[in-house]
N, C-alpha and C positions, 0 to 999 in steps of 0.2 A: 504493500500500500504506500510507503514511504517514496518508492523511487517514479508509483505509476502517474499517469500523468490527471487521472482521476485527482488526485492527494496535492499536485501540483495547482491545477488548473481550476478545479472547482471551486474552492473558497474565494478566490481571486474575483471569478466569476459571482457569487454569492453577493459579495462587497458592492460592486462594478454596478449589475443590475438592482438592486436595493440602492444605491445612493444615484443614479438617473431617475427611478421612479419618484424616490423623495426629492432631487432638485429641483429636476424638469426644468421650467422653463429659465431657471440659475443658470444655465448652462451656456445661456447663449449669449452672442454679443451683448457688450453692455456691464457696468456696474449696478449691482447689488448694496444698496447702502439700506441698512438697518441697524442704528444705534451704535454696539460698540465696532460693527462691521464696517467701516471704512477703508475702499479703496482708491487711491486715486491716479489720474494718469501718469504718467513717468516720476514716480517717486526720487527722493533723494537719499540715497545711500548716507551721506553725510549729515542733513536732517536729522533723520534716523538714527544714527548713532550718538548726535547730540541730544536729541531729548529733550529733558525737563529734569529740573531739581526736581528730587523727591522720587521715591520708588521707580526704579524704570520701567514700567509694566510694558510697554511696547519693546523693549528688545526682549531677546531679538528677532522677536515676528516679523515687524515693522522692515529691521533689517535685512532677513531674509526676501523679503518682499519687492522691497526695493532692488535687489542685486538680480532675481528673478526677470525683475522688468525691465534689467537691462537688455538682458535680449529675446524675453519674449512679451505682448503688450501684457501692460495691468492686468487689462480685465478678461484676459485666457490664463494668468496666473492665479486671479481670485477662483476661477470657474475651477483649474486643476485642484486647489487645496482644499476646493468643498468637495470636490471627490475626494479626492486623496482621504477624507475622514471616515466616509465612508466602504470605500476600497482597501485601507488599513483596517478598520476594526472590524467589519466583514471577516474579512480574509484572516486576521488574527485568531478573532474567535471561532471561527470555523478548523480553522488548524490546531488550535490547542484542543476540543474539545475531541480531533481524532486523533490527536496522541494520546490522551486520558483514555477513550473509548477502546483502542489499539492493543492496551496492556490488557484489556477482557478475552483474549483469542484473536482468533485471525477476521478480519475486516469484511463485511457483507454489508450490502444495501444497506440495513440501517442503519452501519456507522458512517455513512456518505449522508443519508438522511437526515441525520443528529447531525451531524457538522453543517447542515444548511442550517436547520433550525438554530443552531446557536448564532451562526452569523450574521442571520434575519433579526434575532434576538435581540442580541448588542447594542446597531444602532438602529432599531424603529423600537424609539421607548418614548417618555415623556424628556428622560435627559437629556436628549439628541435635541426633542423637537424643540424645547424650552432652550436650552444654550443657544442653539444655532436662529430662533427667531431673536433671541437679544442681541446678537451679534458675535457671540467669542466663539467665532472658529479655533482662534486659538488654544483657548479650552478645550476644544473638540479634538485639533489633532492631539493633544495629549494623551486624553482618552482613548482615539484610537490606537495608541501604542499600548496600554494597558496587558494588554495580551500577549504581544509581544517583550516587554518588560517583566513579564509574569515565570514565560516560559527561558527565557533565557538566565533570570536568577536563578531559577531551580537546574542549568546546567553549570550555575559554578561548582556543583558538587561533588560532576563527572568529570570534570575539566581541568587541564594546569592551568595556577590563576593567571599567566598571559593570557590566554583563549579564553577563560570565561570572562576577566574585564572588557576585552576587544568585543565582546559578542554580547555582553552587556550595554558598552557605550553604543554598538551599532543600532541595538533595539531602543534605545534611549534619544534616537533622535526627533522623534517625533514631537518629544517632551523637550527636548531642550530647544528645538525651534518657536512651542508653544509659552517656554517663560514658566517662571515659577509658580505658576497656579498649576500646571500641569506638573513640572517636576513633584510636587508636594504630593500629587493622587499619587503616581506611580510609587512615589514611596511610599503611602500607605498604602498602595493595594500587593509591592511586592517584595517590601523590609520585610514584614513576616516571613515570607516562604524562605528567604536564605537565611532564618532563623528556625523554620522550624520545616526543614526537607527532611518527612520522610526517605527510609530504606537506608539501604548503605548506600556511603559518600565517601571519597576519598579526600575531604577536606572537612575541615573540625567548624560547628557553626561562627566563631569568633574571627575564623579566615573569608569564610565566608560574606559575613556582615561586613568585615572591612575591604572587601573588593567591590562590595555595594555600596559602601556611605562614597569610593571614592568615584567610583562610576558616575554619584549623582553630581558628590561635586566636581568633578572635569565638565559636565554638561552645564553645570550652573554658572560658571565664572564670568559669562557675560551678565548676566544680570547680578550676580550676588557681589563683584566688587564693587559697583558704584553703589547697591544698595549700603553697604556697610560705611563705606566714604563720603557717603550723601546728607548724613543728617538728617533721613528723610523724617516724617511724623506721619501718623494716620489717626483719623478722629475718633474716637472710642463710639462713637455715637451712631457709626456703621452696623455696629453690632444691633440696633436696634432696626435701622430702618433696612438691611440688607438680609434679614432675619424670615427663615422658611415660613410659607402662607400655603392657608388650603386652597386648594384651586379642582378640588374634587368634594363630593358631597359625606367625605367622611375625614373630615377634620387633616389636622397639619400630622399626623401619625399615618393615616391612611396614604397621604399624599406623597408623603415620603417613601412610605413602601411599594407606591407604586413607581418609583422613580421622580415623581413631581416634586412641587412647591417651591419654585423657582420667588424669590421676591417681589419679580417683578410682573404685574396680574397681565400687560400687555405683551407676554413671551408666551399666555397660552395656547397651543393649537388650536385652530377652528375645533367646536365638537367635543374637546374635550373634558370637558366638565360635566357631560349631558349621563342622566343617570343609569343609563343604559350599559352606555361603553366603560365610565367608569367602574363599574360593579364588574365588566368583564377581564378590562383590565387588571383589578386588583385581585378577581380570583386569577388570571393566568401568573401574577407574580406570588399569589399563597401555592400554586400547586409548583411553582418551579423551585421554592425554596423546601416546598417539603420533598419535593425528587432529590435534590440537595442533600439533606440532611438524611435522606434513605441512602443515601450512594456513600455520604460519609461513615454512617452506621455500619456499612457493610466491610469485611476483612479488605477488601479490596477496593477500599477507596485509593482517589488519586493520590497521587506524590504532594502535589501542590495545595490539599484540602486545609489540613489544620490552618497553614497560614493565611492562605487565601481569606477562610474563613475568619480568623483574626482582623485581617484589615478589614476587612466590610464592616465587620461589628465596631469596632474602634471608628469606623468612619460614618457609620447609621449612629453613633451616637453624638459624637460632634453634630451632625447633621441637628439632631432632636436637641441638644441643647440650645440650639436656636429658637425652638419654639417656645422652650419655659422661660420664665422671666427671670428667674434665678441663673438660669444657662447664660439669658444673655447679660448679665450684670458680671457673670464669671468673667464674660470672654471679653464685656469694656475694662474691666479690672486691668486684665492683663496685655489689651492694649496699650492701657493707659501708662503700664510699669514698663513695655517694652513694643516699641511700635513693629517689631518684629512678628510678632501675633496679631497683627492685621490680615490678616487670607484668611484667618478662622472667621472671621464677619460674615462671609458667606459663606454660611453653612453648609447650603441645602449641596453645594458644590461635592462635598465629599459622601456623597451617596453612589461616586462613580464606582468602585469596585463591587458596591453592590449589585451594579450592574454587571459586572462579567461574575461574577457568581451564581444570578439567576440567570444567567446563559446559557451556562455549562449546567444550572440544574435540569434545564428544558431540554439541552442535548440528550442527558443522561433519560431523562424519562422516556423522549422520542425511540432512543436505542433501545430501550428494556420494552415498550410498545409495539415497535416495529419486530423485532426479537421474539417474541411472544405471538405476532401474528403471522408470522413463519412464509407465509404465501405472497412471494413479490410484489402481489397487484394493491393487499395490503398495506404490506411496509410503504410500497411507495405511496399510498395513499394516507396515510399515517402522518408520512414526509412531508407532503403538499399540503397538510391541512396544521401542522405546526409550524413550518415556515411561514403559512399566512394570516397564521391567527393573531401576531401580534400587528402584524398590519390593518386585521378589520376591527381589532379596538382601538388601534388609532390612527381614523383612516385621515386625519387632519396635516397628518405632514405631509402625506403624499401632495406631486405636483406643486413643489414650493411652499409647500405649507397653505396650498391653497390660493395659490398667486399672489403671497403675499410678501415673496421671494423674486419680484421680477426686477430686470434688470433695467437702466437707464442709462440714460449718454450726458455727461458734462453739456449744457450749454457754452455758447461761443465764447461767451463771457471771461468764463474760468479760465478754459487755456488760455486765452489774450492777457489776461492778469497775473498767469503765472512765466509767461514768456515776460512780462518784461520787469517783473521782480529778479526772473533769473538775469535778466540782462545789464542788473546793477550792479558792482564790484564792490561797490560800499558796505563795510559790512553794517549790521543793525538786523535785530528782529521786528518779526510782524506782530504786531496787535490785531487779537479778531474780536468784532463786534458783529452782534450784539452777544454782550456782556455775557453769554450763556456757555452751559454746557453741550447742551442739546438743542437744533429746532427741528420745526416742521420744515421736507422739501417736498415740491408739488411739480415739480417739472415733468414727472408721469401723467397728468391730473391726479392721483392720489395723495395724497398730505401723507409722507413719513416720517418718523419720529429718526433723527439719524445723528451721531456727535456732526459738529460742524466741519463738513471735508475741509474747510480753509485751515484746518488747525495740523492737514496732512498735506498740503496741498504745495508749498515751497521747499526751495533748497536753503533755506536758512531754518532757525528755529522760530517757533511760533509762542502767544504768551493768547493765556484764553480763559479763562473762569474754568476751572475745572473743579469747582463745589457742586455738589450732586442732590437734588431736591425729589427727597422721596413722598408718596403720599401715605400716610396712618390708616388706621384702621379707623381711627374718630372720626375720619375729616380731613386732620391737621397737615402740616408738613414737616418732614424732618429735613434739614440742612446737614449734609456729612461736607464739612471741609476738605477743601482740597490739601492738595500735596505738594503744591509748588510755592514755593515764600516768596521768590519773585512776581507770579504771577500775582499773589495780593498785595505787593506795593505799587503793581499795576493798577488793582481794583482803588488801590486809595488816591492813587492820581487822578483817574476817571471819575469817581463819586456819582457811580449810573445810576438813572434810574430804575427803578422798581419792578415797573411795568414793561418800558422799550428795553432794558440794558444799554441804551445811547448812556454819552456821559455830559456832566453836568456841572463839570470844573470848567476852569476860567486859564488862559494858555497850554493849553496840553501839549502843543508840538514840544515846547520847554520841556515840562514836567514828563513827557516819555522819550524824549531824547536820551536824558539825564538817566534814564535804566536803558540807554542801549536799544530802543527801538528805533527803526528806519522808516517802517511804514504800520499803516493804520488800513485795515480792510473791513469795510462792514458786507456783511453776505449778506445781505437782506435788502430790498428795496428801500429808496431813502425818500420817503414824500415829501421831508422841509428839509434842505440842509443848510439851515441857520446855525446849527452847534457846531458846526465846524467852521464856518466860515469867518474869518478875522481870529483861527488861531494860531493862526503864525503854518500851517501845515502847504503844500505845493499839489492840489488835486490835480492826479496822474490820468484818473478815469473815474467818468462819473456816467454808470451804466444804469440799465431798465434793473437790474441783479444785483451789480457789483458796485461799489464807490472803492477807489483805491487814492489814499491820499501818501504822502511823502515827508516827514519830518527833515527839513532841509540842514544838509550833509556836517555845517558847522554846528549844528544842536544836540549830534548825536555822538554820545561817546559809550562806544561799543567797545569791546574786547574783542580781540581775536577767537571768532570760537574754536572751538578743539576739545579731546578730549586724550584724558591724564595719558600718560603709558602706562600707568598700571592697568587699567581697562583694557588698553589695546593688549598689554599681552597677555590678560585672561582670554580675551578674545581669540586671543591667536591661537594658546594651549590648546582652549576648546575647539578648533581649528582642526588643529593637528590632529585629538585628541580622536578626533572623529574619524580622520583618513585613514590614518592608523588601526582603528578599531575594521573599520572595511579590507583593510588587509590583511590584519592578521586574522582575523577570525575564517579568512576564507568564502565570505562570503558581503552581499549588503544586506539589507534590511526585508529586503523585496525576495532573497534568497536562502534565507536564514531559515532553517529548521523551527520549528515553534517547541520544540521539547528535547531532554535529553533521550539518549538513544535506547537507555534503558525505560377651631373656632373663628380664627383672624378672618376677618374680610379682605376683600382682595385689594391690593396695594401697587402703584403704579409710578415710575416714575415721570414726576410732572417737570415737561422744558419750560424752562425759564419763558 
């Protein structure tokens, strides 16, 4: 089974078709902007590597992205890596779950069956549909390595630790392109197992763990030196408003067990909450966890069970301490003592291994079913009706979530504005206006909620409100502050208002010269532009979309941007780190064996 091309081919395929049914119409020309999903045309590599004070959360996606689009456009790079999540965690879970099934005897129909069913599994859940409508692909591809990160800790046990590190960092790319929300699942979903690998092993669990804490970090050092360098802060006050909600008719526990409860109430799939599919959903995810727990019971569970099992439960609980108030008092605590414990605010985030757990429990049942019905016409009917079952409870992601996934084209606007920002040699950053995080774009006719492209849109760096206003359960709103300290000596220069985010001080080209900005862009149509006019600023374009003004070249004292060499040669290790792993291991990522050989109301977030 291992060498046929069944073993090779069909998970791939599983992935491939499951993530074209759920993009659909994602797929085609055109950017996809929804929320934290921002693409834009010819990114800047150097942008991108500069940033923002304060936690780096775009690298290095951002920079991945950019160096992508050097040679193929943006928007068939966006389009590849929403496959790509699906095509990885597909093909993962299908492949780990027929080297588990594998070690039961020799390979029949239904362990080709079971391996479809888990990789239909994996990503048609609520976790997939809820991430990827908020926007974190990033997220996502992490996830999709999950399985791959699972199966290759559990071969440091058969491995010299060259080979199993190199085969480790290779599976870990997924995660280390996606940044440290992702690095964080995969170590909860697969620290346990290279602590607790059943059978014999020819390396002691202590060898073991310390081949994995270093795997994570070679993969992390783009993001985790500037984070520690940076001084950055996070608001304790995330933990309240980032905090799992029911989005199903059986409270924040339910929601969660079915993979749901995303914070945010406009990430739900069409349909989903309708009490029909919910009810069907939540028993397909009670009967996968008890096939689970039967498979573990049995002498012959997997290699990978106890720990496997480990993370999910250590991460189903994080998750649920999000919803008690006590949970989230714990977790502002400990923001507040260490801004380091900032990713725990989003809870419901680590309920990801619980997903490849209930994967592998639906595989496991599929095989003991199909097994049991002994009669081809059976099994494979068995096959076709678990692989589809988790798609007809939630038939809302399919087709873009409902075309709520389509794609759009930049008006003329934007590239005119960014051709001639690039065409300045002065350095200075951009201010974006209005004053928000988020607005509506409607240039599909549809109004989307989307961060502001202009805040990804230049080769300089950009300064933008980046305080995040969520909606209560009361009514009210929560304010989670931003991360950037420049950006609010920005906000105090401007003194915007309320309502427009325009600003509402008295010389500003002075007052944002003075922190090093060059230009001033409002994205948004400008009906008076009385506030800007007599303050001192040089309007470059003043569009039906865009206004683009100029803080003139003596008023602004900018620094050379750049970033440290400690950064660059994390960056590079991680570099290397990776090449190396593809070499030595004998394999990439795409080739790699997947085993060894042995009550809340719903809550929204509201744009400015």
């Amino acid at each position: 089974m291992r060498g046929s091309w069944t073993a090779r081919l069909l998970p791939w395929a599983v992935g491939l078709v499951t993530g074209v049914l759920a993009l659909g119409p994602a797929l085609g020309r055109g950017f996809v902007l929804r929320y934290d999903m921002v693409f834009v045309p010819d990114p800047s590599v150097g942008a991108a590597l500069a940033g923002a004070d304060g936690f780096p959360r775009a690298i290095p996606s951002d920079v991945v992205v950019a160096a992508l689009s050097a040679v193929v456009p943006s928007d068939l790079v966006q389009s590849g890596l929403l496959l790509a999540v699906f095509a990885l965690g597909g093909a993962g879970a299908a492949r780990l779950s027929l080297w588990l099934l594998c070690v039961h005897g020799p390979p029949g129909p239904g362990t080709a069956v079971a391996a479809v069913a888990a990789g239909v599994a994996y990503v048609w859940n609520p976790f997939v549909a809820e991430r990827l409508l908020l926007g974190q692909w990033a997220v996502l591809l992490g996830y999709a390595g999950l399985p791959w990160v699972v199966a290759a800790t559990a071969r440091l046990a058969d491995r010299t630790p060259g080979r199993g590190l190199a085969g480790l960092v290779c599976a870990l790319i997924p995660a280390a392109i996606g940044g440290f929300s992702s690095v964080l699942i995969s170590a909860l979903a697969a620290g346990p197992v290279a602590l607790w690998r059943r059978g014999p092993t020819t390396s002691r669990w202590w060898s073991r763990a310390g081949l994995f804490v270093s795997g994570l970090l070679l993969v992390s050092l783009p993001w985790l030196v500037p984070s520690l360098s940076g001084g950055a802060v996070t608001d304790p006050r995330g933990a309240e408003a980032f905090a799992p909600r029911s989005d199903t008719p059986f409270g924040e526990l339910g929601s969660l067990l079915a993979l749901g409860g995303v914070w945010n109430a406009a990430a739900v799939p069409p349909g989903y909450g309708e009490p029909v599919t919910a009810l069907l959903r939540l028993a397909l995810c009670v009967f996968a966890l008890a096939a689970w727990a039967w498979w573990m019971w049995r002498q012959d569970r997997p290699v990978i069970g106890v720990g496997l099992s480990a993370g999910a439960a250590v991460g189903f609980v994080i998750a649920f301490l999000g919803v008690v108030e006590s949970g989230r008092a714990l977790t502002a605590g400990l923001i507040g003592l260490w801004p380091g414990f900032g990713p725990l605010r989003d809870a419901q985030l680590y309920v990801a291994p619980f997903g490849l757990l209930q994967a592998l429990g639906i595989a496991f049942a599929v095989w003991y079913l199909a097994g049991a019905a002994r009669a081809s016409v059976w099994c494979m009917g068995t096959g076709v009706f678990a692989a589809l079952l988790p798609v007809v409870v939630l038939p809302g992601l399919a087709w873009g979530a409902g075309g709520r996934l389509a794609p759009v084209d930049y008006p003329h606007e934007w590239h005119q504005v960014q051709e001639e920002v690039a065409a300045d040699d002065v350095p200075g950053s951009v201010v974006v206006l209005p004053w928000s995080a988020y607005r509506g774009l409607d240039w599909s006719g549809e109004t989307v909620v989307s961060l502001d492209p202009a805040t990804k849109l230049f080769d300089r760096r950009t300064l933008w409100n980046d305080d995040l206003s969520v909606g209560t359960a009361d009514g009210g709103t929560v304010v989670v502050d931003g991360e950037d300290p420049l950006a609010r000596e920005v906000a105090e220069v401007l003194d915007p208002a309320p309502g427009t985010g325009l600003p509402r001080a008295e010389d500003l080209a002075a007052g944002l010269g003075g922190l090093g900005a060059r230009y001033v862009l409002v994205s948004d149509p400008v009906d008076n532009g009385f506030w800007y006019e007599g303050q001192g600023f040089e309007a470059v374009r003043e569009g039906t979309e865009l206004t683009l003004l100029r803080v003139p070249e003596a008023r602004v004292k900018a620094d050379k941007p750049g970033i440290t060499g400690l950064e660059v040669t994390g960056g590079l290790v991680t570099v290397v780190a990776i090449i190396w792993s593809v070499a030595r291991s004998g394999s990439s990522l795409v080739l790699q064996c997947p085993g060894p050989k042995v009550g809340r109301s719903a809550r929204k977030e509201i744009p400015k």
